[in-house]
C-alpha positions as a printed Julia matrix, in Angstrom:
333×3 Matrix{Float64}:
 -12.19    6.01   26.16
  -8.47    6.54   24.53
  -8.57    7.14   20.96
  -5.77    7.17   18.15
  -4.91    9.78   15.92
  -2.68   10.23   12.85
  -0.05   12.46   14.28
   2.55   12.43   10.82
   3.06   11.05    7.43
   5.32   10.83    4.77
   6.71    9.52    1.88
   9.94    8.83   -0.2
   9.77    7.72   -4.05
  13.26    6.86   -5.99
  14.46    9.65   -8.51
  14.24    7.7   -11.81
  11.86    7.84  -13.69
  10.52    5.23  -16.01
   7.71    6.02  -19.14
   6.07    4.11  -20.83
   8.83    4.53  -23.7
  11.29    3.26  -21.61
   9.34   -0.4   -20.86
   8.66   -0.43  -25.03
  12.66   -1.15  -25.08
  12.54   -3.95  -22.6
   9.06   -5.68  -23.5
   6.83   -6.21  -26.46
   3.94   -3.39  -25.59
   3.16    0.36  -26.29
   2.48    3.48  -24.71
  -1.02    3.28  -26.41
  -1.88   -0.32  -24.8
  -0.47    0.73  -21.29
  -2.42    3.87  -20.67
  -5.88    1.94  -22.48
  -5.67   -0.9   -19.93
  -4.13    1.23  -16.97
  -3.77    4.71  -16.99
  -0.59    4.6   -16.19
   2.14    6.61  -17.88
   5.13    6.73  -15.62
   6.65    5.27  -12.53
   9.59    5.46  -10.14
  12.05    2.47   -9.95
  15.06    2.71   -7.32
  18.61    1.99   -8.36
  19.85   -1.64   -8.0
  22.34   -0.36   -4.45
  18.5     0.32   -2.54
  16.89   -2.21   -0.7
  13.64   -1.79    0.49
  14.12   -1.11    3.8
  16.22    1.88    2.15
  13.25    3.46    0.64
  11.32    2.91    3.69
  13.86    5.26    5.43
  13.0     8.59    4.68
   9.38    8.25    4.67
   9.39    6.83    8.21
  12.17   10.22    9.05
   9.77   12.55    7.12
   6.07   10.79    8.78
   7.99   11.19   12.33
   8.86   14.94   12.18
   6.25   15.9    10.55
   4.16   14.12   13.76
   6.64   16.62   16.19
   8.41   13.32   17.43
  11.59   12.39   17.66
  13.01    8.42   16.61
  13.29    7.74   20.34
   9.71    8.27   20.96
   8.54    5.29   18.76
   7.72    2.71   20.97
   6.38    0.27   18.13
   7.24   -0.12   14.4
   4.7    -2.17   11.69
   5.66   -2.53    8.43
   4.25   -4.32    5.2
   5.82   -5.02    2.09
   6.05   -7.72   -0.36
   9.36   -7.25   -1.58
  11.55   -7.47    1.2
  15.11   -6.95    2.12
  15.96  -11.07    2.2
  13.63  -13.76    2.52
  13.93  -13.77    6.23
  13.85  -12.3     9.19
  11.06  -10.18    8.57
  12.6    -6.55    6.56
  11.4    -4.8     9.93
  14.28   -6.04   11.18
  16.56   -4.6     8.14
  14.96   -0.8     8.57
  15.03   -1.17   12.56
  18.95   -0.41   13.01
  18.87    2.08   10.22
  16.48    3.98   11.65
  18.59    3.59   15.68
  15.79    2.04   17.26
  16.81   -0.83   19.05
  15.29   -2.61   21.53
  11.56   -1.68   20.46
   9.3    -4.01   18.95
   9.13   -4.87   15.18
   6.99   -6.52   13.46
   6.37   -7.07    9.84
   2.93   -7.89    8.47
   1.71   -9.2     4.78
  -1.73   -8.25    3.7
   0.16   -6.78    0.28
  -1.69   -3.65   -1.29
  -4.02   -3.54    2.0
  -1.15   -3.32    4.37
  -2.13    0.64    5.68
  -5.37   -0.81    6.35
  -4.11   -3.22    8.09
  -1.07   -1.82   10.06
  -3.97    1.02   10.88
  -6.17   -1.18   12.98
  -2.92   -2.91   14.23
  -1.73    0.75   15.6
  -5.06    2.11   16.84
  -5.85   -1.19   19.27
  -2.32   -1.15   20.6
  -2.89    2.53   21.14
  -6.53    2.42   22.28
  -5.19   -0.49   24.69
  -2.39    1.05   26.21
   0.21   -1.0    25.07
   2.3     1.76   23.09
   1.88    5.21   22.79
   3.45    6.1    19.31
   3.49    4.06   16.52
   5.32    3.93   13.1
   3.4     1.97   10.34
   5.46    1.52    6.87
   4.53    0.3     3.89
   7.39    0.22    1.29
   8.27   -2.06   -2.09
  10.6    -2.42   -4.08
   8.36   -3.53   -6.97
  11.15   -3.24   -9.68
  13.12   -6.08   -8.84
   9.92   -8.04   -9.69
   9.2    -7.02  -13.48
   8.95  -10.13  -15.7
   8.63   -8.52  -19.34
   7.46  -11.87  -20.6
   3.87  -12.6   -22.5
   3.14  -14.13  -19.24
   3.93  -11.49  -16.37
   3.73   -8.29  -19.1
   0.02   -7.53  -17.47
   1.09   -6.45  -14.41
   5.17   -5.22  -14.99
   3.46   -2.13  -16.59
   1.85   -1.13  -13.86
   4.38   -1.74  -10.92
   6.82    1.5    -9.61
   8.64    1.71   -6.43
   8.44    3.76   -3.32
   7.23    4.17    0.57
   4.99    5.89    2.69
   4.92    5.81    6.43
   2.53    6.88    9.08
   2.53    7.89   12.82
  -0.07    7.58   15.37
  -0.62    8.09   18.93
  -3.03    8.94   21.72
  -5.83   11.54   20.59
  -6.04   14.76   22.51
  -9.86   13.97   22.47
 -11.03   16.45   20.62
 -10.52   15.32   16.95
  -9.99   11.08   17.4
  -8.15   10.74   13.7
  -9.0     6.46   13.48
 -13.13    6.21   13.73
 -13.07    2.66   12.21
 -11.15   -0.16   10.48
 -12.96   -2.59    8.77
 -10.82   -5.57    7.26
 -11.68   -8.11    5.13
 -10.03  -11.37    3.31
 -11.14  -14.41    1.28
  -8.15  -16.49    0.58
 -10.48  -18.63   -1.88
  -8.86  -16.57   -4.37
  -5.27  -16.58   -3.7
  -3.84  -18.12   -6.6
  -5.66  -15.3    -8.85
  -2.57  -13.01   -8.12
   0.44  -14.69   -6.62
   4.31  -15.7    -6.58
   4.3   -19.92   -6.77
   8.07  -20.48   -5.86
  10.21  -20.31   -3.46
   7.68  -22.4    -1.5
   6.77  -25.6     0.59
   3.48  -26.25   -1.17
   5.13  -27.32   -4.47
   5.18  -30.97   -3.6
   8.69  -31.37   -3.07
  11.78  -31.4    -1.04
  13.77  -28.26   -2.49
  12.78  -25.33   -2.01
  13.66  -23.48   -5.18
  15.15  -24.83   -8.42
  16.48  -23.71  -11.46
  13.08  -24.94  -13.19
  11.19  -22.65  -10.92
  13.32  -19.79  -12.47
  13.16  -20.9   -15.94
   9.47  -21.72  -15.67
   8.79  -18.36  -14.49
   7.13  -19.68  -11.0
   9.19  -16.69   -9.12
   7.2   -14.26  -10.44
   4.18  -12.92  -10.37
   1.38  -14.12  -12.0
  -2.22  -12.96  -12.6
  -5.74  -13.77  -13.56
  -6.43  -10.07  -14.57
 -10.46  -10.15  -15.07
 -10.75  -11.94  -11.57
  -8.66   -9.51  -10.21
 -10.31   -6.5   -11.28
 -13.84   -7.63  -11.25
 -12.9    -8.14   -7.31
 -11.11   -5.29   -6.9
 -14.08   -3.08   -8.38
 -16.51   -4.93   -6.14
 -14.89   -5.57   -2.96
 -13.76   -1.35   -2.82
 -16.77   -0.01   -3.51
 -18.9    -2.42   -1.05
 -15.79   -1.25    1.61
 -16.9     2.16    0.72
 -20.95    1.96    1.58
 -19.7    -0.77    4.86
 -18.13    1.96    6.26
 -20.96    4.33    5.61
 -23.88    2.01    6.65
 -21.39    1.29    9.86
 -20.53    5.1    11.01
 -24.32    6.16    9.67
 -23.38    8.59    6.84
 -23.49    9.32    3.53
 -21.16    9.72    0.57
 -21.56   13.5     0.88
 -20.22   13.43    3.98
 -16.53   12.17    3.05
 -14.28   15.22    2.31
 -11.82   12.89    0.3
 -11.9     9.07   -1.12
  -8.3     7.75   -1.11
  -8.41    4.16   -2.86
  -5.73    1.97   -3.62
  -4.08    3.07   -6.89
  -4.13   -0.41   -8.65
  -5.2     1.11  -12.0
  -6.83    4.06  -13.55
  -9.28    1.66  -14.93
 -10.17    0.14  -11.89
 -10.56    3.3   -10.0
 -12.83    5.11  -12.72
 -15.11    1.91  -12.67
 -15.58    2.7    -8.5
 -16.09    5.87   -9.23
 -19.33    5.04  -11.43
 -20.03    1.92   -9.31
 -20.73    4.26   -6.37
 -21.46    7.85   -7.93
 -18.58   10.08   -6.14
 -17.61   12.89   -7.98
 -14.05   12.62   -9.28
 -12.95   15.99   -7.87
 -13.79   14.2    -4.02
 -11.28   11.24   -5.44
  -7.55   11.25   -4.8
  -5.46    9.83   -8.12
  -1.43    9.34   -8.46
  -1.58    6.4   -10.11
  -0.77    7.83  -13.6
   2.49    9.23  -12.44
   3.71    6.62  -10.07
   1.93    2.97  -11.38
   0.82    0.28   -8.95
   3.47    0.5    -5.5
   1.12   -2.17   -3.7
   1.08   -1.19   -0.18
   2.98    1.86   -0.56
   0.16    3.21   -2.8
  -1.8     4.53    0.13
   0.18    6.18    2.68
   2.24    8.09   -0.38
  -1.16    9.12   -1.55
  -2.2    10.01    1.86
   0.76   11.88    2.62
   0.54   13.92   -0.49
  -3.13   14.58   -0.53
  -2.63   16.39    2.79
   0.66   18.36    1.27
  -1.54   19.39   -1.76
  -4.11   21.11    0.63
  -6.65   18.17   -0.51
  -7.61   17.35    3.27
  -9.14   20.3     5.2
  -8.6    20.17    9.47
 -11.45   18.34   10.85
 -12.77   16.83    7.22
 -12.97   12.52    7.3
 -11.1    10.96    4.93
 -11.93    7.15    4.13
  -9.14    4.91    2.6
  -9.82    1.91    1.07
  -7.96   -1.1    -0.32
  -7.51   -4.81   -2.28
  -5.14   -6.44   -2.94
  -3.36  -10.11   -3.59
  -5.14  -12.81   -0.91
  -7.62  -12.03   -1.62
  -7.85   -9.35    0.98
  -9.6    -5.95    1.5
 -10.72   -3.21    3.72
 -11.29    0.32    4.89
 -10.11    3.0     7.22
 -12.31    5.95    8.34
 -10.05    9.05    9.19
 -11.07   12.43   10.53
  -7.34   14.72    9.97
């Protein structure tokens, strides 16, 4: 039976850097608050010239050399972001002509911070199918263009950074299959618990965006933070033991844990929820924030550069985000 493997990665994050000092001049907080609710310390925002397709760019350059492909060999490109290029066509479409590949499919996908996850199982049935041989899944945001340093939107601007990460697979060589599973999840009961009201066509009207939208703060995000993290807790760590009760092993058996880096917070209260040891547990998230979907394949990308992922070990991902919508990924690099 044809398998998929993870062939490359890599990952791109902007040059500035933004502490926790540096949000103190723009909002009401502290570095003290920030780091007791989050963890987070620092973050990368790109200049206001960089689109988001732009940052996708050199991660998608870097995932395919490091893979031993060239552009020309993609046959298929997936990409997930939140923060796209315009509000349509689909930012795909933006990074496909600056990255010379026209004429292959695009396609963009929105399951926000569980895009990998997503664009994973995507990949490996195309691949395990037939259909395309190499394929280049992107996850990239542009996260500062959405801070709102208001009381309202305050709990999640500190968290949010920019950057992207990008991923390559392709046929295994059938000795070492690198996708053993995908499982995804969603529950759009709780939607409106972390979400963007305006520009929409649910809003009982005929425009589509107004001046009182802006003013009223409905472009930006808003969340229910306890719902949010009580979900998030629960819905990664019963990913975790799905996977494990679905490929028949334990938690000793995972070489490395690689969540989505919502918050410090969150992450430590997995770690106790399911009683991995930290050192097995990939973190970034005090250096670069929340990037949504970019969180993972930058984390993935530099827990193999760091020497954190030995040949042949299994790595499981995991993910929630915004939907509400979750999932896991079961690796062996």
């Amino acid at each position: 039976m044809l398998r998929s493997q993870i062939l490359g990665t890599g990952h791109y994050l902007p040059d500035r850097v933004v502490t926790n000092a540096d949000l103190m001049e723009v909002m009401e907080t502290t570095h003290d608050f920030i780091v007791e609710r989050t963890g987070v310390e620092r973050r990368r925002y790109a200049d206001d010239a960089t689109a988001c397709s732009d940052l996708a760019v050199p991660a998608c350059r870097a995932a395919v050399e490091d893979a031993g492909l060239t552009m020309d060999q993609i046959d298929l490109v997936i990409m997930n972001t939140i923060t796209p290029d315009h509000a349509d066509p689909g930012c795909a479409f933006f990074l496909q002509p600056k990255l010379g590949l026209s004429g292959i499919p695009v396609l963009d996908i929105k399951q926000q911070c569980a895009g990998l996850i997503y664009g994973l199982s995507l990949a490996d049935h195309f691949i395990r199918a037939a259909t395309y041989r190499h394929v280049l899944v992107v996850c990239a945001e542009k996260l500062s263009t959405r801070i709102d340093g208001s009381y309202d939107g305050r709990n999640i601007a500190i968290l949010l950074g920019d950057g992207a990460g990008a991923v390559v697979l392709g046929p295994s060589d059938g000795q070492n299959p690198g996708i053993l599973s995908t499982i995804l999840h969603a529950d759009g009961g709780g939607a409106k618990n972390l979400f963007t009201a305006a520009p929409g066509s649910a809003l009982g009207r005929k425009e589509h965006l107004t001046a009182e939208d802006i003013d009223a703060g409905r472009v930006h995000f808003r969340m229910v933070g306890k719902e949010v993290f009580q979900n998030g807790v629960h819905r990664m760590s019963e990913s975790i033991f799905e996977m494990l009760d679905q490929q028949g092993l334990k938690l000793d058996d995972i070489g490395l844990l690689i969540p989505h880096q919502a918050n410090l917070r969150m992450l430590e209260a997995i770690v106790e929820r399911i009683a991995i040891p930290m050192d097995k547990v990939f973190v970034n998230v005090v250096d670069h924030g929340n990037m949504a979907s970019a969180c993972l394949p930058v984390a993935l990308d530099q827990a193999r550069s760091a020497g954190r992922i030995q040949p042949g070990q299994l790595v499981l991902l995991v993910a929630f985000g915004s939907g509400f919508v979750w999932g896991s990924a079961l690796l062996r690099l």
